[in-house]
C-alpha positions in Angstrom: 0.0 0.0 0.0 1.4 3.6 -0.7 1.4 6.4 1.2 -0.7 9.8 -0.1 3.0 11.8 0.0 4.0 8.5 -2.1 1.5 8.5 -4.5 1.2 12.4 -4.9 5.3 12.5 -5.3 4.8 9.8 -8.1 2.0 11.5 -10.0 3.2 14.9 -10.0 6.6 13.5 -11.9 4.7 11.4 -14.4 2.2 14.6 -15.0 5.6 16.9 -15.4 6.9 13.9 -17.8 4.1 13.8 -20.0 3.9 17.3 -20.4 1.7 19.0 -17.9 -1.4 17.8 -19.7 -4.7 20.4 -19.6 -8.2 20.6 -20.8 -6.5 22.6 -23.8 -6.0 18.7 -24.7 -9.2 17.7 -24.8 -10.6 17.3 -28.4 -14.3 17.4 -29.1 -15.3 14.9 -31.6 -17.8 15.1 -34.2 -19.6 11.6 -35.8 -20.5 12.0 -39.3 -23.9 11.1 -40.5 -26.5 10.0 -39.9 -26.2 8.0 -43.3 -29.0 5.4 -44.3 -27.3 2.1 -45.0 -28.4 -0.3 -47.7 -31.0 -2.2 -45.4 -32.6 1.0 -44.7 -30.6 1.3 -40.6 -29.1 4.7 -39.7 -25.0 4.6 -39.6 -23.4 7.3 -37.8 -20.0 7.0 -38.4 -18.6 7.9 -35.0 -14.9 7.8 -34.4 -11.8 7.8 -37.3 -8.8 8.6 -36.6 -5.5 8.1 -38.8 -3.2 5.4 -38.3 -0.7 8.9 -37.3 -3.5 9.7 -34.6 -4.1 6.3 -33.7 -0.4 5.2 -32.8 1.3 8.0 -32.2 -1.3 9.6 -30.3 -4.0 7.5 -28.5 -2.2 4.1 -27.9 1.2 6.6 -26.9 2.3 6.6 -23.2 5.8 5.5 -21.8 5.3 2.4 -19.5 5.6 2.1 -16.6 4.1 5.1 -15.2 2.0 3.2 -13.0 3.3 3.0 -9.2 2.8 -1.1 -9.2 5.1 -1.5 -12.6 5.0 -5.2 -13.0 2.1 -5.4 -15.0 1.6 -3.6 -18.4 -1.9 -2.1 -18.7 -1.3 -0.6 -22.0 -3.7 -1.8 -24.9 -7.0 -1.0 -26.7 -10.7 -1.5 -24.5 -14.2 -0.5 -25.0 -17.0 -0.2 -23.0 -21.1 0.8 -22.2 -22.7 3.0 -19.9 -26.5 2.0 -20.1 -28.8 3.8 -18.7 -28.0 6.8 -16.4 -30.5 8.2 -15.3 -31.5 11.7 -15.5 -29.9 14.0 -12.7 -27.4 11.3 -11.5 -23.5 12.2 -11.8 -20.6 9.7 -13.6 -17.2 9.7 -13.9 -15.6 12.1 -11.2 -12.0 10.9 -11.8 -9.2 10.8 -13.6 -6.4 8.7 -15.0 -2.8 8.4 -15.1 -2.1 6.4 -17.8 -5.4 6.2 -19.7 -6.7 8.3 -22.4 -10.6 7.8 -22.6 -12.3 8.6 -26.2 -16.1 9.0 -25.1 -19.3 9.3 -27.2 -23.4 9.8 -26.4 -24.9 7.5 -28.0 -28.3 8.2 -26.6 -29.7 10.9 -24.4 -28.0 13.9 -23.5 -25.3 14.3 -20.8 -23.2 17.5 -19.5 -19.7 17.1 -19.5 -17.0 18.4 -17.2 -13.0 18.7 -17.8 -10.6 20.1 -15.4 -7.2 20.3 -15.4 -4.4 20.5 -11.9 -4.4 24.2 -12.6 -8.3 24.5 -12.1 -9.5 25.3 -15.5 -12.4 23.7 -16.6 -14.3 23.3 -19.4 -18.0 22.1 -20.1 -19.6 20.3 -22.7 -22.8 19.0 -23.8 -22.7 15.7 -25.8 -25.6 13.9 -27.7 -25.5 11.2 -29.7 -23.2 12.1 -32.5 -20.4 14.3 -30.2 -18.0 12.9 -28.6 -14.3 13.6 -26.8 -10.9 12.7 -26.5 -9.9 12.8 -22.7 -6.6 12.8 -22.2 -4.2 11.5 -18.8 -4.5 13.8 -15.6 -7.6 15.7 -16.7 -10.3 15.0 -14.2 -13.8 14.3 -15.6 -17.6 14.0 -14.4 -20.6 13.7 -16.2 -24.2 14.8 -15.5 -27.1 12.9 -17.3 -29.9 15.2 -18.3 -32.1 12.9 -20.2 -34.1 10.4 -18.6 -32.1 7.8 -20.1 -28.6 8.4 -21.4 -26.2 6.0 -22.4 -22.4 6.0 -23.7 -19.8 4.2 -25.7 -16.2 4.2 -23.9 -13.0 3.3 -25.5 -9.9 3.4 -24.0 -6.1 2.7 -24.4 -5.6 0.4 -21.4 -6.7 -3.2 -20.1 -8.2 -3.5 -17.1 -8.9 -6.7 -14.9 -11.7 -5.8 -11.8 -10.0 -8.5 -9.4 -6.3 -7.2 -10.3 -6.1 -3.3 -8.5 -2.7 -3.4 -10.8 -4.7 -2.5 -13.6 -6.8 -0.3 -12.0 -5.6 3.3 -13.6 -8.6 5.3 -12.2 -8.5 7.7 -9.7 -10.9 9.4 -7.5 -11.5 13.3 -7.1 -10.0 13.2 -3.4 -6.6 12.6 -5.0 -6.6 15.1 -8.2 -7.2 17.7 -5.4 -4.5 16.8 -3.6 -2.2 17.0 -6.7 -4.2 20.1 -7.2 -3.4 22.0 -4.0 0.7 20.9 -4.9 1.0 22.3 -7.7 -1.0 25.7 -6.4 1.7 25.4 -4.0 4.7 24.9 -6.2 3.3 27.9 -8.6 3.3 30.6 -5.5 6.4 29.5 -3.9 
């Protein structure tokens, strides 16, 4: 088990080596359509991204940044939200290693980026918008439809008995980060 001075020591070197990463990073995604397929469906072409964007920039992170460093977490995941309800709050986290590229599939929810300076950024996403959420930026969601769901894909593995793959992190400790760096800018 790590200490909080442990774990805040460690993430505040891994956020300086990756650059210092903001909500400046965050990239709003548009889905192209809707197009009506052969068989008469709707097709909403959601997500494309280069094979330049898709190496170099999603799968991209130096291992190990994680504080347990035996086991590699990097690799390519998706996953559902079903329905949230309206009024009810997601998210409220953030990652170290873990870029998260997020769409609405159906509903609408309210989305909310900050960064370890304290900027944030709102969003409103409904089926067809998406982001691009990169390391270190912490981000909650509010559901305002009565039913809203979302499509998640991410660039790490994650086993729920293994807490070594576990790369999310709850709002307590971006704070902590938060008020250290506040620190280091005034001293």
């Amino acid at each position: 088990m790590h200490t909080n001075t442990e774990i805040t020591k460690h993430f505040l070197k891994e956020w300086k080596r990756r650059g210092n990463n903001t909500i400046a990073e965050v990239r709003v995604l548009k889905a192209g359509g809707p197009f009506t397929t052969k068989g008469e469906a709707t097709l909403w072409k959601c997500l494309e991204l280069t094979p330049k964007e898709f190496q170099d920039d999603f799968l991209q992170f130096n291992h190990p940044a994680n504080l347990d460093a035996e086991v590699d977490i990097r690799g390519f995941r998706e996953y559902i939200v079903l329905d949230q309800k309206a009024g009810k709050v997601g998210g409220d986290e953030f990652h170290l290693q873990r870029q998260e590229i997020v769409f609405c599939t159906n509903g609408k929810v309210e989305w909310i980026c900050e960064d370890l300076y304290g900027r944030k950024v709102s969003y409103i996403l409904e089926p067809g918008c998406g982001l691009w959420i990169p390391p270190f930026v912490l981000h909650t969601f509010k559901a305002i439809r009565p039913t809203n769901d979302l499509a998640v894909i991410c660039n790490t593995t994650y086993t729920q008995e293994d807490t070594r793959t576990h790369d999310t992190f709850k709002k307590e400790v971006f704070q902590l980060l938060q008020s250290e760096i506040v620190e280091h800018v005034v001293n």
